[in-house]
C-alpha beads as a LAMMPS data file, in Angstrom:
LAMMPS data file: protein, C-alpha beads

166 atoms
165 bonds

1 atom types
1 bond types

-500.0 500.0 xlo xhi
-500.0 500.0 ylo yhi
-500.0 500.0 zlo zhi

Masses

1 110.0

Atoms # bond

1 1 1 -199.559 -319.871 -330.612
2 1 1 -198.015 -323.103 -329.699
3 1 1 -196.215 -324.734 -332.737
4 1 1 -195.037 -328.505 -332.149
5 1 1 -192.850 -328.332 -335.395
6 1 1 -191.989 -324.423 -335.996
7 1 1 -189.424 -325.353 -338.530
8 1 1 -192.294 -327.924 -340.985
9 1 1 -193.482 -324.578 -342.452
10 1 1 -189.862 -323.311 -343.617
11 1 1 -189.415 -327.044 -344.917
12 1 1 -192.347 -327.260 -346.312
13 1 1 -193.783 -329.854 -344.177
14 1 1 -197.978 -330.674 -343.688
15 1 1 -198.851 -329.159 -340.962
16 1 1 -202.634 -329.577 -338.697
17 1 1 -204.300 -326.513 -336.922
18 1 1 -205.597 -327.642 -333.713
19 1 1 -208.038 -326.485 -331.432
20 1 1 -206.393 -327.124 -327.780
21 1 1 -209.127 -328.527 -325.493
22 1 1 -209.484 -330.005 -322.072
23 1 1 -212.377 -332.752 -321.748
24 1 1 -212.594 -335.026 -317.808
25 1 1 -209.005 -333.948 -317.555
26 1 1 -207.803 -334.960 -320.650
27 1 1 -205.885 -332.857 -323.202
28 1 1 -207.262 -333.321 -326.942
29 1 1 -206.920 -331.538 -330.294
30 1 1 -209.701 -330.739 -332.809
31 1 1 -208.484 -329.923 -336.234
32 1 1 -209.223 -326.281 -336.909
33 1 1 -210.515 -326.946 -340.270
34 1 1 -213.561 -328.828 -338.835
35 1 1 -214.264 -326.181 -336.295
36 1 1 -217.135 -323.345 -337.417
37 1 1 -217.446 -321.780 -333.837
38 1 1 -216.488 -321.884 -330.444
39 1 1 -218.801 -320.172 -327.581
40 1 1 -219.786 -320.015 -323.998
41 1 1 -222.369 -323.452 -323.245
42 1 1 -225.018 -321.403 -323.279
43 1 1 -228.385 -323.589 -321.281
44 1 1 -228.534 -327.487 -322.058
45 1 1 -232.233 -328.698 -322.620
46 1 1 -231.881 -332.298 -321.936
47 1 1 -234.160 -334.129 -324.356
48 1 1 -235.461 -337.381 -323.496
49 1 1 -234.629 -341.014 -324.977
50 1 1 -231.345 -339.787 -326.367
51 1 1 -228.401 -341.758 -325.314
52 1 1 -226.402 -340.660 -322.271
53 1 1 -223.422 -338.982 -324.151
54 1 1 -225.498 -336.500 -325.780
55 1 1 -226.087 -333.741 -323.186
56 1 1 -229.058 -332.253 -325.087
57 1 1 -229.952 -328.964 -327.561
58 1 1 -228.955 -325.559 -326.853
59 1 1 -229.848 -322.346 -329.044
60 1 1 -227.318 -320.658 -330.657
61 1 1 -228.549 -317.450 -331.993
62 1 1 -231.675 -319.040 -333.322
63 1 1 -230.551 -322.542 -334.256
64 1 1 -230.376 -325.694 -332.072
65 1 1 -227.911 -327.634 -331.692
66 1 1 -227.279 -330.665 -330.497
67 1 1 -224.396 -331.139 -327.876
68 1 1 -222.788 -334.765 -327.085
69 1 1 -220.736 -335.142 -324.587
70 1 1 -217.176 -336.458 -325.955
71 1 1 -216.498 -337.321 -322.295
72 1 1 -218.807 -340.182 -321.893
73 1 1 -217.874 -341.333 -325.650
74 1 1 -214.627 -341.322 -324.755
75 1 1 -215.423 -343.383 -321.736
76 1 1 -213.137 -340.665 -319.146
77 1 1 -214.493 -339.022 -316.202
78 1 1 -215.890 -336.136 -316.476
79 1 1 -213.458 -333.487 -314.275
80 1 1 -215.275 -330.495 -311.740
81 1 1 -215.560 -327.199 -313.778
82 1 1 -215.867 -324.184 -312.879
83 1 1 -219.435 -322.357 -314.119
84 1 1 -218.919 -319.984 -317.426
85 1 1 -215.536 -321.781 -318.063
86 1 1 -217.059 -324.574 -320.183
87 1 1 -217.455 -323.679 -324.077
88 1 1 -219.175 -325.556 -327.185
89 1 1 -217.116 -326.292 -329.909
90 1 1 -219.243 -326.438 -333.208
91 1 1 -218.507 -328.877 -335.533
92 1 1 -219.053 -329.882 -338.895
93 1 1 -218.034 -332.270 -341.923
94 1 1 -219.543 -335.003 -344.281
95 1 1 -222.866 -332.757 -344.385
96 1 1 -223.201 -333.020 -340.546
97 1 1 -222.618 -331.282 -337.760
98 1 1 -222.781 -330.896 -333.836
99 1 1 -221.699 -329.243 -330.809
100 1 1 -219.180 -330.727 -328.533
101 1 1 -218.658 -329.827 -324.943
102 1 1 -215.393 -329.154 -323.482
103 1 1 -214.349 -327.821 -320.022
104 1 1 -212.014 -325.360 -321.349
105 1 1 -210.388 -323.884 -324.466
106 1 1 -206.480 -323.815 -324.645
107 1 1 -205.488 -322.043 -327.707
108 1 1 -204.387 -322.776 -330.844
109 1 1 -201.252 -325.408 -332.221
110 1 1 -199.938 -326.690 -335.062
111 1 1 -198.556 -330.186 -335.266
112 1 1 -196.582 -331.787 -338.246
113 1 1 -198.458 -334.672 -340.025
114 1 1 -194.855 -336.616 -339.591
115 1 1 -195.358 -335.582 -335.740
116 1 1 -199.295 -337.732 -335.262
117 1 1 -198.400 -341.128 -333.851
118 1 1 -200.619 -343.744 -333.351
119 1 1 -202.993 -344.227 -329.986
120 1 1 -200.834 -345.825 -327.869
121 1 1 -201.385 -349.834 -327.098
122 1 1 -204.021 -350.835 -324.210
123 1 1 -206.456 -347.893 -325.098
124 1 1 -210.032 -348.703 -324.623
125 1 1 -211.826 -349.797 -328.008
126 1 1 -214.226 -347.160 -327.208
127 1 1 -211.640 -344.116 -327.085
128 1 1 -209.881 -345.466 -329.839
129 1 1 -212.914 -345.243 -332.211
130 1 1 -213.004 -341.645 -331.624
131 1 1 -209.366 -340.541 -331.700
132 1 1 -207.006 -339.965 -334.739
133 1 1 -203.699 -340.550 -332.806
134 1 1 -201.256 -338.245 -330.528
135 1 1 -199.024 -335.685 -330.966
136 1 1 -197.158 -333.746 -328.498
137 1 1 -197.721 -330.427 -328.339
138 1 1 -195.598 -327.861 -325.909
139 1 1 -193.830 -330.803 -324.535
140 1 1 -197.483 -332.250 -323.749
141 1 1 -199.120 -335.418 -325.253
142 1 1 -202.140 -334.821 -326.586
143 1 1 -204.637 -337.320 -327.972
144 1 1 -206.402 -336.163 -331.630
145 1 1 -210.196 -335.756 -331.851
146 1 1 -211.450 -337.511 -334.692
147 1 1 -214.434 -335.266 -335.628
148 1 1 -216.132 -337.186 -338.208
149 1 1 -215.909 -340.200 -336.600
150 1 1 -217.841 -338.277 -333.246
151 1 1 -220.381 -336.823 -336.393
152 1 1 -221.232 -340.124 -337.503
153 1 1 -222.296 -341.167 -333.972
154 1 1 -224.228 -338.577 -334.196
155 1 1 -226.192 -339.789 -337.218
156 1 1 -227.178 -342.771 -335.167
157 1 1 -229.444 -340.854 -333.310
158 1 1 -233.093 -341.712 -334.025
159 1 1 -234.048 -339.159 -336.289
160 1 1 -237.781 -337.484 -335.145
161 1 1 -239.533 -339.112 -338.091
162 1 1 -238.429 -342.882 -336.969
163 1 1 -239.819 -341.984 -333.345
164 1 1 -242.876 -340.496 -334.289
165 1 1 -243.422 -343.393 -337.010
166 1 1 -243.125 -345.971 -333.870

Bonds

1 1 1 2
2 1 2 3
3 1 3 4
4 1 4 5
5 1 5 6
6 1 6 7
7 1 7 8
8 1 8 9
9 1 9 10
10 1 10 11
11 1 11 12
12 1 12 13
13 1 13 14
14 1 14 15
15 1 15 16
16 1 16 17
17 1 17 18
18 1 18 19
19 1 19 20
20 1 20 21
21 1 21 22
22 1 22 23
23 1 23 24
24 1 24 25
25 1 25 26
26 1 26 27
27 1 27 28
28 1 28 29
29 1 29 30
30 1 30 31
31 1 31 32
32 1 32 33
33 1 33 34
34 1 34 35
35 1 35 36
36 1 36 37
37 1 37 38
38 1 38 39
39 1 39 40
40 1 40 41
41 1 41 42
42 1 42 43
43 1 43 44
44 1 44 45
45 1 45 46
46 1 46 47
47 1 47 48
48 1 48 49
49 1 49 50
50 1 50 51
51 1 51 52
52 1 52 53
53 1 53 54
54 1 54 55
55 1 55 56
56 1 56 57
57 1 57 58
58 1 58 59
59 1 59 60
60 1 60 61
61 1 61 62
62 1 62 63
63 1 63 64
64 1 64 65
65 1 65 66
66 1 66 67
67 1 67 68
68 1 68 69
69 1 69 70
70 1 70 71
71 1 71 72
72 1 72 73
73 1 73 74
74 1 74 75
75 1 75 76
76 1 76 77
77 1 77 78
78 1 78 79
79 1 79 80
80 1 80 81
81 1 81 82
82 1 82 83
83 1 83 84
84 1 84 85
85 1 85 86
86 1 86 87
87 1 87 88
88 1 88 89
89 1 89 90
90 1 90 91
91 1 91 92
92 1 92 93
93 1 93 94
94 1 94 95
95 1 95 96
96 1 96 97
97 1 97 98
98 1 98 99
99 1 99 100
100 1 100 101
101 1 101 102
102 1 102 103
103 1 103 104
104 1 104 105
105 1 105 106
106 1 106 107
107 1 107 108
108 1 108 109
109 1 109 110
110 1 110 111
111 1 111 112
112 1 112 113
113 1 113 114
114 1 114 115
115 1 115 116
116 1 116 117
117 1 117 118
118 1 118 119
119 1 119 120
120 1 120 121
121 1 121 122
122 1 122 123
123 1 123 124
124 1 124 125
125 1 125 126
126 1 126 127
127 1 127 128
128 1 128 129
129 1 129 130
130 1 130 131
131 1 131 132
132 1 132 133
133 1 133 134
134 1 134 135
135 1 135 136
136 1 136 137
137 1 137 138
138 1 138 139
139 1 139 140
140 1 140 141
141 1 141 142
142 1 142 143
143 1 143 144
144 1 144 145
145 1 145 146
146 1 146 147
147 1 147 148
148 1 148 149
149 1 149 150
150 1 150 151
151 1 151 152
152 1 152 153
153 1 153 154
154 1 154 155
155 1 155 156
156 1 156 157
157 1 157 158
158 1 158 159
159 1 159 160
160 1 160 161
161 1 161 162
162 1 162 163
163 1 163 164
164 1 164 165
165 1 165 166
């Protein structure tokens, strides 16, 4: 396990799991605590009407879920992977909860809450409303998912009821 702080346990520091994750090239962090499962992306079924950054359902052992692509709500291209690399990371808080696609899985870090910065200056408005800050992990920078911030854009989705009521 990667540890950003090793001594903030001994000194009784806070300290964040993270989920290491790579999304369109970019290194990001999704606190452990929100995380219920990570899996193979088993088959997309791309639903119509639903905005572009939600690549569709899949079934996971009986239950759908829905999978949004952080990539486009992040606004970063999405990188070449290679086929069975890419996992779904299921997510949950606030009573919701999602899947989020990620090109590959990188372990498991812990970060001091004294070692999250801020986003740094000139970031898009549009990453920025889904990040939580930086930390550097392994001598790597590392931007900070923030999952209930990606939920709630979730919950904008038309639910089925308002569609069928149109």
């Amino acid at each position: 396990m990667d540890r950003a702080d090793p001594a903030g346990e001994e000194s009784g520091e806070a300290t964040r799991a993270l989920i290491l994750v790579t999304v369109g090239g970019t290194r990001l962090g999704v606190p452990l605590a929100s995380v219920a499962e990570v899996t193979r992306l088993p088959p997309v079924t791309r639903v119509p009407g639903l905005p572009h950054w939600v690549r569709g359902l899949v079934n996971l052992r009986g239950r759908l879920v829905a999978v949004l692509d952080v990539a486009k709500l992040l606004g970063v291209s999405a990188a070449p992977t290679t086929s069975g690399r890419q996992r779904v990371l299921v997510v949950s808080g606030d009573g919701l909860s999602a899947g989020i696609g990620v090109d590959s899985v990188g372990g498991v870090a812990e970060v001091s809450a004294a070692g999250v910065e801020a986003l740094p200056a000139g970031l898009s408005s549009q990453a920025a409303a889904f990040l939580a800050g930086t930390a550097v992990v392994a001598g790597t920078p590392v931007a900070l998912l923030d999952v209930p911030a990606v939920l709630q854009a979730r919950s904008t989705l038309p639910s089925a009821r308002s569609r069928s009521a149109s």
